[in-house]
BAFI-3210 file (N, C-alpha, C; in Angstrom, 3 decimals, decimal comma, padded with zeros to 6 digits):
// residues 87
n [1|2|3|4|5|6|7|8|9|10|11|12|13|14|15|16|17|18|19|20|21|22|23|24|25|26|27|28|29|30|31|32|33|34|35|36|37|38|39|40|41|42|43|44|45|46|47|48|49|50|51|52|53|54|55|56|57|58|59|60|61|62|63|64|65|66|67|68|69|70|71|72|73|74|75|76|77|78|79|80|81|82|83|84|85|86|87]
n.u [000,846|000,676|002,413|002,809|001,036|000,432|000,931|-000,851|-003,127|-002,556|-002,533|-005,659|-005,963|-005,241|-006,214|-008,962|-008,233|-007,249|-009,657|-011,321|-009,269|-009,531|-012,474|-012,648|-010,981|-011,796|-014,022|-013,424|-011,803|-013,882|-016,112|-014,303|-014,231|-016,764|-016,773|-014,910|-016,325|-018,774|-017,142|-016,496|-018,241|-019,120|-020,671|-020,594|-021,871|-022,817|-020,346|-019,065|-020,557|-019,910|-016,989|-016,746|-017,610|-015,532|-013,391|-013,995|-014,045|-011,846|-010,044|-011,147|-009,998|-007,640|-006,826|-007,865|-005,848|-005,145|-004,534|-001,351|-000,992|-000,245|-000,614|-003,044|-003,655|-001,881|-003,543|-006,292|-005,710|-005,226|-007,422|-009,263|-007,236|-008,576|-011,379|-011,262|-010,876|-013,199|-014,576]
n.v [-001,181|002,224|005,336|007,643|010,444|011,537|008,751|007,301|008,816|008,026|005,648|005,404|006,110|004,724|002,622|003,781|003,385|001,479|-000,439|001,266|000,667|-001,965|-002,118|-001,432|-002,725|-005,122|-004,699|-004,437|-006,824|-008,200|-007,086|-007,900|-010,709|-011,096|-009,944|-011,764|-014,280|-013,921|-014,036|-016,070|-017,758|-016,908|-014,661|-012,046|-009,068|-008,555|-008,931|-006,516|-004,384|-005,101|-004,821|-002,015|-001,170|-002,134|-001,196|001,541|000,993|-000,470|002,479|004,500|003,064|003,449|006,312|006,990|005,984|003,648|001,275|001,217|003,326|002,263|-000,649|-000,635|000,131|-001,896|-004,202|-003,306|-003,724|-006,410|-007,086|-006,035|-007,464|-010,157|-010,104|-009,713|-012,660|-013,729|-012,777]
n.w [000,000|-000,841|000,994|000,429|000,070|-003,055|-004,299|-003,757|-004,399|-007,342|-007,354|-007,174|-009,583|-011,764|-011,220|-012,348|-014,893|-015,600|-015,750|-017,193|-019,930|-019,927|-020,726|-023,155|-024,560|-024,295|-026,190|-028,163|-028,897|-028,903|-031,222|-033,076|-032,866|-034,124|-036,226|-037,795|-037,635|-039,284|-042,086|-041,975|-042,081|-045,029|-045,082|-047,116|-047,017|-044,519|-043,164|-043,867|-042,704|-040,208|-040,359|-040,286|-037,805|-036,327|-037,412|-036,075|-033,651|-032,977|-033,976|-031,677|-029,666|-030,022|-029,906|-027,433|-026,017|-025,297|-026,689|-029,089|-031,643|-033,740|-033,490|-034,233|-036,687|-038,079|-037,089|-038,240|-041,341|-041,313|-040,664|-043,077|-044,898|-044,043|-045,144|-047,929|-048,391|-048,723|-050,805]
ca.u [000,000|001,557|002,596|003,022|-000,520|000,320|001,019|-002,252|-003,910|-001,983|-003,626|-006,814|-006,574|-004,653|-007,618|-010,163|-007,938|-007,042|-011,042|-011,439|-008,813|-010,269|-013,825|-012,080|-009,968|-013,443|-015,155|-012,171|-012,108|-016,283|-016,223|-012,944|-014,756|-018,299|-016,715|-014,004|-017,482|-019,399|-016,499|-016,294|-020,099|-019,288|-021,570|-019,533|-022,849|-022,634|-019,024|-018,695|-020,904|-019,273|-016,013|-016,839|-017,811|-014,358|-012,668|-014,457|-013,741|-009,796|-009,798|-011,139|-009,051|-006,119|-007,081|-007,337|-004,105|-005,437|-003,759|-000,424|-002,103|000,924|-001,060|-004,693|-003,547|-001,990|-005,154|-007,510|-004,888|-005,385|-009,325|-009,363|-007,309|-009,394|-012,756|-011,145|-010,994|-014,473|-015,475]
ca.v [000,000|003,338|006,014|009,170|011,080|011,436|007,276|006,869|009,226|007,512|004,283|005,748|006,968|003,669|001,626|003,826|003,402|000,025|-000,522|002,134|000,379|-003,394|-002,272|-001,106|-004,048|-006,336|-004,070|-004,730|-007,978|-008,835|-006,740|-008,337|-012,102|-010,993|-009,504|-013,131|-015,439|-013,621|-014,190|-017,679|-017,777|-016,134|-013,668|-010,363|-007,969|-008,180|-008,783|-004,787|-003,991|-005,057|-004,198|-000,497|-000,924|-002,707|000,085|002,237|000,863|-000,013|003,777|005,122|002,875|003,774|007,814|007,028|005,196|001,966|000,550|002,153|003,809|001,178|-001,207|-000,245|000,526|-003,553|-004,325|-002,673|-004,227|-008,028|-007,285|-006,224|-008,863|-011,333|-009,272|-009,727|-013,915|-013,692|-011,534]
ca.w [000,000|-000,892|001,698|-000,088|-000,748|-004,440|-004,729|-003,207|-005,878|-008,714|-007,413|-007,635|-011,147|-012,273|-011,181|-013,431|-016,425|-015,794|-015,459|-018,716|-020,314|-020,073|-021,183|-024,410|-025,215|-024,488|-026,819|-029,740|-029,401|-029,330|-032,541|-034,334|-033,061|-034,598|-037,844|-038,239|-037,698|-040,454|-042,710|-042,015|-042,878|-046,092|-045,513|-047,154|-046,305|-042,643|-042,465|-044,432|-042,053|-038,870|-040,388|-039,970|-036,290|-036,189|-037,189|-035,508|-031,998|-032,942|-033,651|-030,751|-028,211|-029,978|-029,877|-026,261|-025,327|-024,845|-027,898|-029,864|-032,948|-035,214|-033,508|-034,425|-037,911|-038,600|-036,934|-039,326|-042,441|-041,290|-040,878|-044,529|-045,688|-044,194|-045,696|-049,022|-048,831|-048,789|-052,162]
c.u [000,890|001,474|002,296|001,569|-000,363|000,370|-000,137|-002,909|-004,004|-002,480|-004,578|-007,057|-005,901|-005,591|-008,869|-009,164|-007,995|-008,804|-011,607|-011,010|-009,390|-011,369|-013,487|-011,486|-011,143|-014,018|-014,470|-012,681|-013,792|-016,092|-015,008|-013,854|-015,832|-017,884|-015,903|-015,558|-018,341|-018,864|-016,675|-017,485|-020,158|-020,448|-020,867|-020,694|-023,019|-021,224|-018,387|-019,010|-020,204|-017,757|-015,533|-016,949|-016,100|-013,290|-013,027|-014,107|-012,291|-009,476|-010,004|-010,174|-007,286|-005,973|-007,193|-006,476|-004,180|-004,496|-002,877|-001,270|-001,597|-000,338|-003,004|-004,824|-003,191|-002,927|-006,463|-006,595|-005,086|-007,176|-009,375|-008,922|-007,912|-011,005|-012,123|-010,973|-012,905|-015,365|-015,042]
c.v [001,243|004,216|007,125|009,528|010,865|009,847|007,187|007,530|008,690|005,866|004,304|005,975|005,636|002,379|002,257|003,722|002,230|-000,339|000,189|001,226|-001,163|-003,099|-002,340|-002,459|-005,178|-006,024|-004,403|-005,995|-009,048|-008,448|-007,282|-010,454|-012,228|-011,018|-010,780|-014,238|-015,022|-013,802|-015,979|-018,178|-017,441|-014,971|-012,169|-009,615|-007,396|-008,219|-007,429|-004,385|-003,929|-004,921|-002,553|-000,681|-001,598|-002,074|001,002|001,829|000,488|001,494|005,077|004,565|003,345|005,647|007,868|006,648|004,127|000,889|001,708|002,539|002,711|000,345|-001,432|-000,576|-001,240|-004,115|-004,566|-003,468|-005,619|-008,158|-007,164|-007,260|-010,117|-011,184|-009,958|-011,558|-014,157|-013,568|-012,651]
c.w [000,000|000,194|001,367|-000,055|-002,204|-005,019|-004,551|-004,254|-007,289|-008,864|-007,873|-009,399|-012,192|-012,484|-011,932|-014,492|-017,144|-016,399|-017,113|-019,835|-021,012|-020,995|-022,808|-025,660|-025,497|-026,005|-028,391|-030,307|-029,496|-030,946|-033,542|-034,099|-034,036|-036,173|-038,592|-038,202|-038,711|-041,268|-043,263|-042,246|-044,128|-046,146|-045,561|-046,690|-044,554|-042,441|-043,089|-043,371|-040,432|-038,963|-039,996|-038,641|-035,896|-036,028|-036,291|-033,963|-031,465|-033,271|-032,205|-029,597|-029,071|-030,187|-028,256|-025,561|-025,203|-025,690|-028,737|-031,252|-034,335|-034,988|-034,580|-035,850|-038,533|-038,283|-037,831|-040,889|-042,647|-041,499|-042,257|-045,191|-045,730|-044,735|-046,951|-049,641|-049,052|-050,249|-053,172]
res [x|x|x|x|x|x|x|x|x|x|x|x|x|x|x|x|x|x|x|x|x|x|x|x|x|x|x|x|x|x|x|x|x|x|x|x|x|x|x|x|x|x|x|x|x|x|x|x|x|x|x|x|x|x|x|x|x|x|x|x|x|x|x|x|x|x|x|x|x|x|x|x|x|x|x|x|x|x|x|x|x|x|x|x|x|x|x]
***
């Protein structure tokens, strides 16, 4: 347990990020599982569709720190290429 006042604050704010942080990463990977099982269904119409929400939620965690933006970006590169076995 930290001593200082400011350690003790830095706990506090470490445990909402951590907590921030998780919800984010959940939220990636639901939407990168949803958009790889429509694929594997062949269905390209929903897997366009949940490709955009795909991006869309690897862009925002990596606009908030959660993920390096390199990351986000090979991310979004493998989702397309696996969109494009599909067509």
């Amino acid at each position: 347990m930290p001593n200082m006042k400011s350690a003790k604050k830095h706990l506090i704010t470490d445990e909402k990020s951590r907590v921030r942080n998780k919800g984010r990463r959940t939220a990636m990977k639901t939407a990168e599982k949803k958009f790889r099982t429509a694929v594997e269904q062949n269905d390209a119409d929903q897997a366009k569709e949940l490709l955009v929400g795909a991006f869309k939620t690897l862009d925002k965690s990596a606009k908030a720190g959660t993920i390096h933006k390199n990351k986000a970006s090979r991310k979004k590169s493998q989702l397309q290429k696996h969109l494009a076995t599909v067509k």
